[in-house]
C-alpha positions as CSV (number, residue, x, y, z in Angstrom):
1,X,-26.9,0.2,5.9
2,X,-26.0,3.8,4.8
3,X,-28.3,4.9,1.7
4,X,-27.1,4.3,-1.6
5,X,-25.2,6.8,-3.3
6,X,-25.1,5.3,-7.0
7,X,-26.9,1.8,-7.9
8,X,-26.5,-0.4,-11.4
9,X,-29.2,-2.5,-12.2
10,X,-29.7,-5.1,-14.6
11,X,-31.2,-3.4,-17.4
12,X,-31.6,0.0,-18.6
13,X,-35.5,-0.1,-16.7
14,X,-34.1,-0.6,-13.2
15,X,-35.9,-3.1,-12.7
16,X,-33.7,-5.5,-10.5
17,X,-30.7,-3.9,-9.0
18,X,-27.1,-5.6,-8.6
19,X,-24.7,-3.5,-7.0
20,X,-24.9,-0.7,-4.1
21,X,-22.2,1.8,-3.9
22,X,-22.1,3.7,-0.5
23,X,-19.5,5.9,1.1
24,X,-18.3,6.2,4.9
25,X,-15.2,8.4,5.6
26,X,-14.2,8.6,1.9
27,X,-14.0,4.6,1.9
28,X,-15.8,3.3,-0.5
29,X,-18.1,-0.2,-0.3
30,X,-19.3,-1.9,-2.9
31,X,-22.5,-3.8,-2.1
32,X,-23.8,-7.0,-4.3
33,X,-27.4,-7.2,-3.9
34,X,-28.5,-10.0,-5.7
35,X,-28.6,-12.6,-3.0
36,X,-26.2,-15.4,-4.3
37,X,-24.7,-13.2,-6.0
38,X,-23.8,-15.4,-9.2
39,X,-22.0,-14.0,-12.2
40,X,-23.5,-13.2,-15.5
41,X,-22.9,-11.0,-18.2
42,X,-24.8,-8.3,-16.5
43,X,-23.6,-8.5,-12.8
44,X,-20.2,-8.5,-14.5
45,X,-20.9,-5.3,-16.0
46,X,-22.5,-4.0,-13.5
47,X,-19.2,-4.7,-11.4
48,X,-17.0,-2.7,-13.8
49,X,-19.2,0.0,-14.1
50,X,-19.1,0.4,-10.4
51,X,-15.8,0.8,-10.5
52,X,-15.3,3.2,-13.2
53,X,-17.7,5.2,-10.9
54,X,-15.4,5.2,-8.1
55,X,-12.6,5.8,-9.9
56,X,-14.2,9.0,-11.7
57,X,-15.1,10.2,-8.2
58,X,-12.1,9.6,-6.6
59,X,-10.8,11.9,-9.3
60,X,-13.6,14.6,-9.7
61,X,-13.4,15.4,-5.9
62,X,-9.6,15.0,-5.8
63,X,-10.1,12.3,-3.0
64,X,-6.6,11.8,-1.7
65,X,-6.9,8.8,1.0
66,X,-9.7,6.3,0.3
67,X,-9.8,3.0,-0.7
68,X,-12.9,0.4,-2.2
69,X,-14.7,-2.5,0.0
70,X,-16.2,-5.3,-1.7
71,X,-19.0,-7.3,0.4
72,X,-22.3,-9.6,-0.7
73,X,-25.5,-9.9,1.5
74,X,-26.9,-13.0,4.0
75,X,-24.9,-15.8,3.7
76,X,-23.0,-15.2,0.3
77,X,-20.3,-12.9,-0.4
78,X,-20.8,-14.7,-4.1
79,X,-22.3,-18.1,-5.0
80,X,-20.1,-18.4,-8.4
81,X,-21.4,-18.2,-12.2
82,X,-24.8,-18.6,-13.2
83,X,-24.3,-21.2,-15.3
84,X,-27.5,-21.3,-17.2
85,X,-27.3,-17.7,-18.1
86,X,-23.2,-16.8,-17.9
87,X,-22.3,-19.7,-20.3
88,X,-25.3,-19.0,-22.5
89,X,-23.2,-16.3,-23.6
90,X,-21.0,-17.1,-26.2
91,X,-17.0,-16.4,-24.8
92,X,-18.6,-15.3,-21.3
93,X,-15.3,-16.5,-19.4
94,X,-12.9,-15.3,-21.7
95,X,-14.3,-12.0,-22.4
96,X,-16.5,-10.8,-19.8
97,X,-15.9,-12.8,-16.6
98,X,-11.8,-12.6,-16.5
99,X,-11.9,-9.2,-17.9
100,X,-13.6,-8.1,-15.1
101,X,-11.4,-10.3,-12.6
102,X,-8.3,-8.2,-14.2
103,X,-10.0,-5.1,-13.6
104,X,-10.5,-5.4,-9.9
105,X,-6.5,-7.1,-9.9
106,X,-5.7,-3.7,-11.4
107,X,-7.9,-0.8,-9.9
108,X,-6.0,2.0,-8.7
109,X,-7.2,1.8,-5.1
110,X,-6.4,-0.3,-2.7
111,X,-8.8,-3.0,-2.4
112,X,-10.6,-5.6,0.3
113,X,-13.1,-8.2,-0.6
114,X,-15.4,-8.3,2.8
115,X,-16.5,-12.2,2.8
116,X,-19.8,-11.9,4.7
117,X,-20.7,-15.4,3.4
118,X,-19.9,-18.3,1.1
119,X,-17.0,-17.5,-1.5
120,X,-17.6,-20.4,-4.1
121,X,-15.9,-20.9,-7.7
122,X,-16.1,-17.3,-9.5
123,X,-16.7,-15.7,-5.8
124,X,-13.6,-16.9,-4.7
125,X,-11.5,-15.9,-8.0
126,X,-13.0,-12.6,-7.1
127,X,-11.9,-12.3,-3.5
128,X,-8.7,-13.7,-4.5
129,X,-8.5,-10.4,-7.5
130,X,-8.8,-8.0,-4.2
131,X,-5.6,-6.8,-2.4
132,X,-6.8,-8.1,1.1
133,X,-9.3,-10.4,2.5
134,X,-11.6,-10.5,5.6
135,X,-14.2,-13.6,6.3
136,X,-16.0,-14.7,8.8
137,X,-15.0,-17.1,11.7
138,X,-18.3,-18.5,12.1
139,X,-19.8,-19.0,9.1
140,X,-18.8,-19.3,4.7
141,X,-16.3,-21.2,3.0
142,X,-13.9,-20.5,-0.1
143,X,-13.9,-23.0,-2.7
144,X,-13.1,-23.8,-5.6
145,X,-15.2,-26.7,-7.3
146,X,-14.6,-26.9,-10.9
147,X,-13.2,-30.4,-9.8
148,X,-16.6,-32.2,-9.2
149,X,-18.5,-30.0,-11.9
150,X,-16.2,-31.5,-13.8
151,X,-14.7,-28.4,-15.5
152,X,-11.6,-27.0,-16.1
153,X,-10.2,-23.8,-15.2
154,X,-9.1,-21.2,-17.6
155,X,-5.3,-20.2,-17.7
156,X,-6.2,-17.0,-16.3
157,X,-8.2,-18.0,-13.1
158,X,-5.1,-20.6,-12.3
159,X,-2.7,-18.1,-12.8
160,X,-4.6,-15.9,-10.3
161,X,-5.0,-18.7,-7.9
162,X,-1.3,-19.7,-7.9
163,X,-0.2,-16.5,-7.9
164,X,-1.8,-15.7,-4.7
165,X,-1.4,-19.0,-3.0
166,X,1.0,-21.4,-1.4
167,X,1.5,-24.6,-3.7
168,X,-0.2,-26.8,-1.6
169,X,-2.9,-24.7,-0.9
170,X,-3.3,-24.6,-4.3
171,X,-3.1,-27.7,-4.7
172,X,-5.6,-28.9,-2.1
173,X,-8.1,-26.1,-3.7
174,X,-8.1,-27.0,-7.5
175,X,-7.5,-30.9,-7.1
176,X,-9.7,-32.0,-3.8
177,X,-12.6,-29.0,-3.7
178,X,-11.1,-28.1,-0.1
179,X,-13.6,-26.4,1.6
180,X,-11.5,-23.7,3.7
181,X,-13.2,-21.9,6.4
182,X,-12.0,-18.5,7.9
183,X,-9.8,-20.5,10.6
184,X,-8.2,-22.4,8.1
185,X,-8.0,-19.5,5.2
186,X,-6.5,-17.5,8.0
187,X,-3.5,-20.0,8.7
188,X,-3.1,-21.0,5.3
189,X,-3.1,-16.8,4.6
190,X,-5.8,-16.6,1.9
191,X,-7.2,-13.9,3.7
192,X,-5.8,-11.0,6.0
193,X,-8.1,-11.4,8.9
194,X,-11.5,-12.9,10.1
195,X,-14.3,-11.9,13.0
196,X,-17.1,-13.3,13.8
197,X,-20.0,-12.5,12.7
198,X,-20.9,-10.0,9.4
199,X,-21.4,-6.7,11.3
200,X,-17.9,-7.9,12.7
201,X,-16.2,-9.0,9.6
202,X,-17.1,-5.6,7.6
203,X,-15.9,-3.5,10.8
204,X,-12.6,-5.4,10.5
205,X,-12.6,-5.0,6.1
206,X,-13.2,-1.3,7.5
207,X,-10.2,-1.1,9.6
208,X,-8.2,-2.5,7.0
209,X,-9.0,0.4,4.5
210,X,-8.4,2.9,6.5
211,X,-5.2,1.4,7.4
212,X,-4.2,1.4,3.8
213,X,-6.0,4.3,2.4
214,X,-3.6,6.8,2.3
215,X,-1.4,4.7,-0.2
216,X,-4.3,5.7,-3.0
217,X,-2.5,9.4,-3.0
218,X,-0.1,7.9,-5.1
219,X,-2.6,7.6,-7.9
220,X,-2.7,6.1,-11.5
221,X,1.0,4.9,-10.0
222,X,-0.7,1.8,-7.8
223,X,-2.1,0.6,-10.9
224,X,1.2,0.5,-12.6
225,X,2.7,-1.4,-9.2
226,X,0.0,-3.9,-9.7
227,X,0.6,-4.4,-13.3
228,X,4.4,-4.7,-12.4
229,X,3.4,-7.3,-9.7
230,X,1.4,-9.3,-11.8
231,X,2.0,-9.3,-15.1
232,X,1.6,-12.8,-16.2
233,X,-1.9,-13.1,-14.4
234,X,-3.0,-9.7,-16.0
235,X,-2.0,-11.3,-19.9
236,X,-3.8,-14.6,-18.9
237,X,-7.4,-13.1,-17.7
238,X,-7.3,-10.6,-20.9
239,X,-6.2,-13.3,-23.2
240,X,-9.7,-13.0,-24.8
241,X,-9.9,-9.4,-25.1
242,X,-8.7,-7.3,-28.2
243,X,-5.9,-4.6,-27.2
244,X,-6.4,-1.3,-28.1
């Protein structure tokens, strides 16, 4: 792995890192560190802070083709919240977690979520923000599994889900806890592409970056594309969050 360029930690004594930002010709990858990867206020923060730094950079150095690669570690691209710590903060979902969902929905680059591992609950909401998807063939499943918790979802995190999903796949995700692997997320077109393996999958997230890279020279315009695209999921994941 290529040396960081910029890493946010947890706390302001960088004591326990979160998120990896490297660069390989002008794409971008975003790295989550923290093994399962589960969401709390911090890692969420963390997450939009990385972003803002890309976005800065793409602008400081006039970047004019380049696009942003989400990926975990091991066997999890993201384990879901933490629930001991995420919902021990009062209006986490509402006002950090889908905030930050929105943002990714949103960002002005083209976006793939590499899924080197297990996309559970919050992991998958966050693949499903991306504009493409890669996962491996041999190995991780997406799920959602508010279902057995038991725990509903937010308006936001179905409208994202339906949004990006066949009815029955919906369906099948939110009311039985499918389990889908990369074969079946494949057909069922949750995700763009799959390879065995993770050196495999991230060549392939790779491929599909560059492929799509050049559409960033449009600018501040993809974002507005995006919000013109999905409006209805963009009101319901900021629904907690005071406009300016």
């Amino acid at each position: 792995m290529s040396k960081a360029e910029k890493v946010f930690y947890e706390d302001k004594a960088q004591t326990k890192a979160l998120i990896e930002i490297t660069r390989e010709n002008n794409i971008f990858i975003m790295t989550m560190v923290d093994h399962e990867n589960r969401f709390t206020s911090e890692l969420c923060q963390a997450i939009c802070d990385a972003l803002d730094y890309v976005e800065h950079t793409v602008d400081s150095e006039d970047i004019k083709e380049t696009a942003l690669i989400t990926r975990g570690q091991d066997k999890f691209y993201s384990n879901g919240l933490s629930f001991e710590r995420a919902l021990g903060v009062p209006n986490f979902t509402e006002k950090i977690f889908m905030p930050m969902l929105n943002k990714i929905l949103l960002f002005t680059l083209p976006t793939i979520a590499c899924m080197n591992g297990h996309a559970f609950a919050g992991g998958c909401l966050m693949a499903m923000a991306h504009d493409y998807r890669v996962m491996r063939s041999d190995r991780g499943f997406m799920c959602m599994n508010e279902i057995d918790l038991p725990a509903p979802l937010p308006a936001g995190m179905s409208a994202l889900l339906r949004y990006k999903m066949a009815h029955h796949v919906y369906r099948d995700m939110v009311m039985q806890a499918r389990r889908f692997n990369g074969k079946e997320a494949l057909a069922l077109h949750l995700v763009d592409g799959i390879a065995d393996g993770v050196d495999n999958t991230f060549a392939l997230a790779k491929e599909i970056a560059a492929k799509w890279a050049h559409k960033s020279k449009c600018g501040g315009i993809l974002r507005l594309i995006k919000e013109d695209m999905y409006p209805e999921v963009s009101s319901r994941l900021t629904v907690g969050v005071p406009k300016l």
